[in-house]
VOKE-45011 format. One line per field, with one value per residue (C-alpha): residue in one letter; x, y, z. Coordinates in nm, 4 decimals. Example, Ala and Ser with C-alpha at 12.3 -4.5 7.8 and 13.67 -1.06 7.14 Angstrom:
BEGIN
residu: (A/S)
u: (1.2300/1.3670)
v: (-0.4500/-0.1060)
w: (0.7800/0.7140)
REM end
This chain:
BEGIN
residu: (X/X/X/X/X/X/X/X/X/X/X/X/X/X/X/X/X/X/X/X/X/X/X/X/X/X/X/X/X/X/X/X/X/X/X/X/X/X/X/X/X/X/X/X/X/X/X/X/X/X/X/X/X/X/X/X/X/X/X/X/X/X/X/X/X/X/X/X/X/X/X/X/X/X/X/X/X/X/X/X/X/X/X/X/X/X/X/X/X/X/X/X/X/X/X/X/X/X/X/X/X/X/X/X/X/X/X/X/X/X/X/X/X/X/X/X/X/X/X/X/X/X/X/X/X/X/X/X/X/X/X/X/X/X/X/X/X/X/X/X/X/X/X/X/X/X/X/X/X/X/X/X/X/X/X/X/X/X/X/X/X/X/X/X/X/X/X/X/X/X/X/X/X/X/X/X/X/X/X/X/X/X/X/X/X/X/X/X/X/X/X/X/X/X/X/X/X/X/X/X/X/X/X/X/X/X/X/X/X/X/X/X/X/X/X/X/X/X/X/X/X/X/X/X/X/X/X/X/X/X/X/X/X/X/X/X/X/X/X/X/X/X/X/X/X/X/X/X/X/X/X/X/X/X/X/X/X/X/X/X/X/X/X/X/X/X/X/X/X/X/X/X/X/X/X/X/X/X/X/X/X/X/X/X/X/X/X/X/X/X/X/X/X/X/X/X/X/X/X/X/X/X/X/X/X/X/X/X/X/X/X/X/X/X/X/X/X/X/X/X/X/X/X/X/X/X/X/X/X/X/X/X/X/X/X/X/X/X/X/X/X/X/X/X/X/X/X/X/X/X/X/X/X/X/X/X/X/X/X/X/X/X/X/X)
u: (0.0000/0.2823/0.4737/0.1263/0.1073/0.4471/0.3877/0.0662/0.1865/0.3352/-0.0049/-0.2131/0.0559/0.0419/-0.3776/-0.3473/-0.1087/-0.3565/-0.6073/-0.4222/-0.3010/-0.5918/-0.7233/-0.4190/-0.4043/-0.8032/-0.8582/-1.0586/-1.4497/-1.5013/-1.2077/-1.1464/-0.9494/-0.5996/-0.2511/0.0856/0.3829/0.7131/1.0113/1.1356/1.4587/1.5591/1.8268/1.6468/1.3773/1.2801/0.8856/0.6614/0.4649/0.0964/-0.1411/-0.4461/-0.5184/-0.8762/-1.0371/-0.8946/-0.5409/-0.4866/-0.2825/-0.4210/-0.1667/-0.2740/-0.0134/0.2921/0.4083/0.7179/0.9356/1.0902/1.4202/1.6117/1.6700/2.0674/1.9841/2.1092/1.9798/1.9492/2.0777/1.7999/1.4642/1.2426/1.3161/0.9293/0.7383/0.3415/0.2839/0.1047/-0.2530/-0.1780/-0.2388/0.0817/0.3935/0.7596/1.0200/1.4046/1.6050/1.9230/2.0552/1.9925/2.0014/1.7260/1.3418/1.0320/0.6556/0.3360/-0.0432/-0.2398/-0.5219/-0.7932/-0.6378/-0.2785/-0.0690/0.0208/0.3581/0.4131/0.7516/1.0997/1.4224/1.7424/1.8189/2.1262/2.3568/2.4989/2.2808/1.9366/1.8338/1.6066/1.3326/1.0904/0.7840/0.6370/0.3907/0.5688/0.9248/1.0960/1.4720/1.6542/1.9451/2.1927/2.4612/2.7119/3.0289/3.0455/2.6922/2.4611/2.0951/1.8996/1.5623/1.3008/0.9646/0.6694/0.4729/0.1514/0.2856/0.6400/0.9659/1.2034/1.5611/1.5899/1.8841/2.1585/1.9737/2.2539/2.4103/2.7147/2.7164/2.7640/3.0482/3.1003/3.0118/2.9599/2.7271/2.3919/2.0173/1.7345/1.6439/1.3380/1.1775/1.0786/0.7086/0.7208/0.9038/1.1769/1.4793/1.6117/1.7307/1.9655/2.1575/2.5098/2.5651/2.9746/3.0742/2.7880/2.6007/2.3037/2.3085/2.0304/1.9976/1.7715/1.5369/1.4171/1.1124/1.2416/1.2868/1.7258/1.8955/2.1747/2.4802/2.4487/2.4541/2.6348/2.5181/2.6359/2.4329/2.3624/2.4161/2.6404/2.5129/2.2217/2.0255/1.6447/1.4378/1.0894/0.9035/0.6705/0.3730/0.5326/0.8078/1.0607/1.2872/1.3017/1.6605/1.7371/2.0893/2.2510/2.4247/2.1426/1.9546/1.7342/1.7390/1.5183/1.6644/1.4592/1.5173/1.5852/1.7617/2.0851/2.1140/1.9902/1.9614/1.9514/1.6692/1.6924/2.0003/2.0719/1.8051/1.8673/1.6681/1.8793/1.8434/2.0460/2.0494/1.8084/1.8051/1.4805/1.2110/0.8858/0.6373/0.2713/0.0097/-0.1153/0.2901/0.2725/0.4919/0.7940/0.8953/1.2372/1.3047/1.5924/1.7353/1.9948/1.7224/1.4308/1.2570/1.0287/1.1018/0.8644/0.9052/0.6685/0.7237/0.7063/0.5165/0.9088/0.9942/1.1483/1.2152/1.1450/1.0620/0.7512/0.8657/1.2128/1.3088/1.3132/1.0752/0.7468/0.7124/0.8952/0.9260/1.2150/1.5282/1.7123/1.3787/1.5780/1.3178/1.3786/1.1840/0.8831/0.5638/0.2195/-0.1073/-0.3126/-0.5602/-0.2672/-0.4457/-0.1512/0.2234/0.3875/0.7569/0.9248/1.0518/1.3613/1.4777/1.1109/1.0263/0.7095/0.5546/0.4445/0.0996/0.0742/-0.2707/-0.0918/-0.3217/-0.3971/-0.0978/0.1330/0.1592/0.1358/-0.0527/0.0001/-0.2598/-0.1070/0.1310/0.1915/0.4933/0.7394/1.0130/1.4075/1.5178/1.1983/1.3886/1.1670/0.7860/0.5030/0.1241/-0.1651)
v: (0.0000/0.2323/0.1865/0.2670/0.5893/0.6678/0.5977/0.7615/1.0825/1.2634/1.3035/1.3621/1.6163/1.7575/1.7424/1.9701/2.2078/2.3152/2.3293/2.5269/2.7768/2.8003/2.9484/3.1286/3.5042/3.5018/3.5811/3.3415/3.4392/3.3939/3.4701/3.1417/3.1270/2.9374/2.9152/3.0425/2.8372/2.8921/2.7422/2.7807/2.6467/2.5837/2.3565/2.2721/2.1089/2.2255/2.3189/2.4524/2.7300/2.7261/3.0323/3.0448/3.2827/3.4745/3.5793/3.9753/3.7973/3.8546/3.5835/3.4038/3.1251/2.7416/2.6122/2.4800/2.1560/1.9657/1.8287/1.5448/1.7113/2.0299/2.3622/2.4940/2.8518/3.0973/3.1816/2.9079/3.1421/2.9847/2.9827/2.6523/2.5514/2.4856/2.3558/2.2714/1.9652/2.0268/1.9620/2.1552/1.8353/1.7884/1.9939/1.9081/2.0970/2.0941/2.0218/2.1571/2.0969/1.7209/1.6685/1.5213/1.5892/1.6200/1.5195/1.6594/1.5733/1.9110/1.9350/2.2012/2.2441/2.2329/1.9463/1.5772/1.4668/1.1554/1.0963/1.2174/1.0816/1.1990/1.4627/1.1931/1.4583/1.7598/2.0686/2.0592/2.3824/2.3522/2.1302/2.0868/1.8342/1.7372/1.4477/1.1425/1.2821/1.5107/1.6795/1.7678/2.0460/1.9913/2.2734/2.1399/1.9375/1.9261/1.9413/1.7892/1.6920/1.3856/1.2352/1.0631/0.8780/1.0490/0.7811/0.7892/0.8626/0.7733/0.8680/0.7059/0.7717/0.6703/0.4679/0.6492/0.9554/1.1719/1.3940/1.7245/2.0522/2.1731/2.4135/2.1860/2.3471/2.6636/2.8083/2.6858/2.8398/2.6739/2.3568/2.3663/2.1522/2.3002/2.3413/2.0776/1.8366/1.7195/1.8992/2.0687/2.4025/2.5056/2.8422/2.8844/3.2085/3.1547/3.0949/3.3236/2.9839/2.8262/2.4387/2.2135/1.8911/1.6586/1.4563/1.1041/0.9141/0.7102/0.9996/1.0071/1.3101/1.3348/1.5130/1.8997/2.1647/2.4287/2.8256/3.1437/3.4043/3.7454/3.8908/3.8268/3.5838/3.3680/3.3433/3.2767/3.2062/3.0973/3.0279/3.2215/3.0588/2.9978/2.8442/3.1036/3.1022/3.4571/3.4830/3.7291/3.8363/3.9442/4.1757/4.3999/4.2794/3.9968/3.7988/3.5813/3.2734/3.0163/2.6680/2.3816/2.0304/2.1979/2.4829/2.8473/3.1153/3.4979/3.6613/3.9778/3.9944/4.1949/4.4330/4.6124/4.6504/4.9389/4.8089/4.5980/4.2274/4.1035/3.7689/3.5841/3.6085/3.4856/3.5288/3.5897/3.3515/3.4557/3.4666/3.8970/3.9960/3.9230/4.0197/4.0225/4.0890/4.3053/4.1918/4.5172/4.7636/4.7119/4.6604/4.4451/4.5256/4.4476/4.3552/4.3190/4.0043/4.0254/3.8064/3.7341/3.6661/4.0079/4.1459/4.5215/4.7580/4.8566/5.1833/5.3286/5.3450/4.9739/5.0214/4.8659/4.8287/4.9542/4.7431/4.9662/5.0340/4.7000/4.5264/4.2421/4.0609/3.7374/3.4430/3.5071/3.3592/3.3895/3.2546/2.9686/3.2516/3.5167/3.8005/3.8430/3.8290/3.7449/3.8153/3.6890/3.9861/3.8748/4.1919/4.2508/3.8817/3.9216/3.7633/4.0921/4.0407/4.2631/4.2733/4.2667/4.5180/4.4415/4.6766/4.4402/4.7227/4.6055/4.7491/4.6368/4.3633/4.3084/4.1859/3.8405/3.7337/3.5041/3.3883/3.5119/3.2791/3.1397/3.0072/2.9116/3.1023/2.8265/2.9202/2.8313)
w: (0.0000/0.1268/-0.2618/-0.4417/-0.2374/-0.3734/-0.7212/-0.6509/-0.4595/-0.7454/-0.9713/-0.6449/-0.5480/-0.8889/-0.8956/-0.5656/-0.6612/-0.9934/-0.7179/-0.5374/-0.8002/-0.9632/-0.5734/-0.4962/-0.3977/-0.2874/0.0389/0.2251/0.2431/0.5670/0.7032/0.8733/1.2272/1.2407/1.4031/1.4944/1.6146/1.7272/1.9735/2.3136/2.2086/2.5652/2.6433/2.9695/2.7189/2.3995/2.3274/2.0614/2.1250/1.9946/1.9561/1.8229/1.5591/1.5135/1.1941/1.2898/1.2820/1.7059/1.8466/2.1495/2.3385/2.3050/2.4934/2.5013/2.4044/2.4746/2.1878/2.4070/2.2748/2.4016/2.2526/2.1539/2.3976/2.1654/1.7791/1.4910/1.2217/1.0173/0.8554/0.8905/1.2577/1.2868/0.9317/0.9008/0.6542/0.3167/0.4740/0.7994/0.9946/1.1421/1.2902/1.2557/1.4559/1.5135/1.8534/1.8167/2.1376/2.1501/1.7720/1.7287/1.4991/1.6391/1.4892/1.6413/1.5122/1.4988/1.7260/1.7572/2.0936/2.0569/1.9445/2.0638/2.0427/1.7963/1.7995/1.8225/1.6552/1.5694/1.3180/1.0994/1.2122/1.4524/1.4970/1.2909/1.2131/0.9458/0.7908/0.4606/0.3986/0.0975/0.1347/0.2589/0.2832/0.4857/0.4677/0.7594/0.7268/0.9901/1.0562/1.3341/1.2052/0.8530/0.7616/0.5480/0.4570/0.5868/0.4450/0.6640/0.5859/0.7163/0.8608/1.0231/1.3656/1.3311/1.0952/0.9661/0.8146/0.5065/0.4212/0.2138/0.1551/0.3961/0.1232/0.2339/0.1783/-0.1686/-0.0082/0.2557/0.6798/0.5023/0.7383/0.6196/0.6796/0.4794/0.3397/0.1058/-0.1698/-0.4758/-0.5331/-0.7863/-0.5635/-0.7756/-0.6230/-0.2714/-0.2283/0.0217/0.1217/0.2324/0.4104/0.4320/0.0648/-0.0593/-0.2792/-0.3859/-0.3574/-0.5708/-0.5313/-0.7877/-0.5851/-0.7159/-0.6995/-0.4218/-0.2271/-0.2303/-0.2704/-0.5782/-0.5530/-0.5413/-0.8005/-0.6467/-0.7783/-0.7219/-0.5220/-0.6593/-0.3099/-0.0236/0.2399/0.0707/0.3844/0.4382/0.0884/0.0175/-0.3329/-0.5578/-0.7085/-1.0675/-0.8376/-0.8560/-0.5559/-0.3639/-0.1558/0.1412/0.1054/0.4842/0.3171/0.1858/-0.0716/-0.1918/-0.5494/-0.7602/-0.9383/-1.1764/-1.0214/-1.2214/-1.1340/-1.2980/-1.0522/-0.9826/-1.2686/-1.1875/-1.2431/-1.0407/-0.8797/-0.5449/-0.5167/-0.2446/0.0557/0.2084/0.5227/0.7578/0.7407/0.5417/0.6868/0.6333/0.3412/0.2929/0.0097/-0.0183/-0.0724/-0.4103/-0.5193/-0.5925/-0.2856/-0.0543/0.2384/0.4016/0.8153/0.8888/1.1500/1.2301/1.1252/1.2690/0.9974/0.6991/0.3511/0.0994/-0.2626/-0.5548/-0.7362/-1.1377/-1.3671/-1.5081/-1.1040/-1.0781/-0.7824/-0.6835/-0.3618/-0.2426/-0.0393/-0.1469/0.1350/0.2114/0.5014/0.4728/0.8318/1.1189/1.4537/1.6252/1.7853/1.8606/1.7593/1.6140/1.3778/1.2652/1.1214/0.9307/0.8064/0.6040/0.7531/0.4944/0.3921/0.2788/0.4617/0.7385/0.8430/1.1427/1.2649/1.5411/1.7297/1.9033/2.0436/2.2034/2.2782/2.0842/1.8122/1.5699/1.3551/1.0395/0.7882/0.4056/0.1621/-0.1589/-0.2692/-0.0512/0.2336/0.6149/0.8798/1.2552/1.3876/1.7354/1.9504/2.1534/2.4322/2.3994/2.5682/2.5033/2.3132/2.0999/1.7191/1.4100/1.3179/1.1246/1.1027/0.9133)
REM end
């Protein structure tokens, strides 16, 4: 049953995503309620942090829920410490400190702990899903990517599926599928590169194709909904690349954002904006993105939303319905909520607390 599902999985995965395009950008009619999740990245005991979210976009804490791993204490220097599945219905997060992956079923409540296992290597700081399979990015030693099988309750490793670094312990930050499923993305902040590695039916991982960035410290990155990969740069600027088994292709290349640290990017529902969190201004810059996957500001200045003085915003995400954005506020311990218009422009929606500390932002 478990190889029909695979042989399956790509046509129903390629069924959905029509669906889903041919949906995207519309905001949901009735405005239905959701959630936010982070960590506690504690090395006393790791934890995800659940809060509600109502139709308006306010945050209201669930809970929190232990990981059965432990937190590294200090920052990730990462995007995707905390990933939803496709469906929403379950919740897989990093443990840094013990090296180890956790899985969680989505309640209405909260979340149940399924299991936890260990990450295939030193330091996982970042994680993708895509139907049965999911990647691991780990960081410490000389790094690499892991694959696991998404079972019911469980995972599993899956045998020979550890692949390095394209650069090799060159500071990684992200691990992502492509929408279509077929390859892996991952940034190097150290040597400044892009690595892409073809993904095969059976779920392995070949050898990486190792890309340039436009800009200077590839950091966090996200897709658009024609599949065009959107880059934050650290050192000022974001880029858009067309993804393809052999490697990443500039588009727009280091657009700056005129701000400092441009660290982690997400984009928009309907694909027709990005935003990147600047972690040593205080600041979200957004970006229109092209028809072509161009990339250009919304505000010359770079400011499409201010948080403040030693602020320090980091990881970022998009509810289901597209309608808002929320930033982990490191230097504030918050969780910041912002309503995106129609013209991509942000407008505050509240303000929840977190502990020092929290790593990794998911909602739905």
């Amino acid at each position: 049953m478990k190889r029909l599902f695979r042989l399956l999985f790509p046509t129903v995965a390629l069924l959905a995503a029509l669906a889903a395009a041919a949906t995207a950008g519309a905001r949901s009619s009735d405005d239905e309620p959701g959630a936010v999740y982070t960590l506690t990245n504690s090395p006393a005991g790791n934890a995800v942090l659940a809060f509600a979210r109502a139709a308006d976009g306010s945050l209201t804490p669930l809970g929190s829920f232990a990981t059965g791993g432990d937190g590294s204490g200090a920052g990730l220097g990462s995007q995707g410490a905390v990933v939803l599945s496709g469906d929403g219905r379950r919740l897989f997060a990093v443990n840094a400190g013990s090296d180890s992956i956790s899985l969680f079923a989505v309640r209405p409540g909260g979340l149940d702990l399924l299991d936890t296992v260990s990450s295939g290597g030193d330091r996982p700081i970042s994680l993708t899903v895509r139907g049965w399979l999911l990647y691991v990015l780990n960081a410490g030693g000389a790094g690499s990517i892991s694959g696991f099988e998404v079972g019911r309750d469980s995972l599993a490793p899956i045998a020979g599926s550890a692949r390095p670094l394209g650069a090799g312990s060159a500071g990684p930050a992200q691990v992502q599928f492509t929408p279509r499923g077929d390859a892996l993305v991952v940034t190097e902040k150290a040597s400044s590169t892009i690595d892409v590695y073809p993904v095969g039916d059976d779920g392995l991982a070949g050898a990486p194709v190792v890309s340039p960035s436009a800009g200077g410290t590839p950091f966090g990155f996200d897709f658009d909904n024609r599949g065009r990969l959107l880059v934050s740069e650290a050192a000022g600027s974001a880029s858009s690349y067309a993804v393809s088994t052999e490697g990443a292709a500039v588009i727009s290349g280091a657009v700056a954002t005129h701000q400092g640290a441009p660290c982690w990017l997400v984009a928009t529902t309907n694909g027709r904006f990005a935003y990147t969190a600047n972690a040593a201004a205080g600041s979200i810059s957004g970006f229109s993105v092209g028809s072509d996957g161009t990339l250009a500001l919304l505000d010359g200045s770079g400011v499409t939303a201010g948080l403040g003085a030693g602020s320090h915003p980091l990881d970022e995400a998009v509810s289901r319905n597209g309608r808002y954005l929320y930033n982990l506020t490191d230097g504030a311990h918050l969780i910041s909520a912002f309503e995106i218009a129609a013209d991509g422009g942000l407008t505050a929606a509240g303000q929840v607390a977190v502990p020092a500390g929290a790593a990794g932002l998911a909602a739905s």
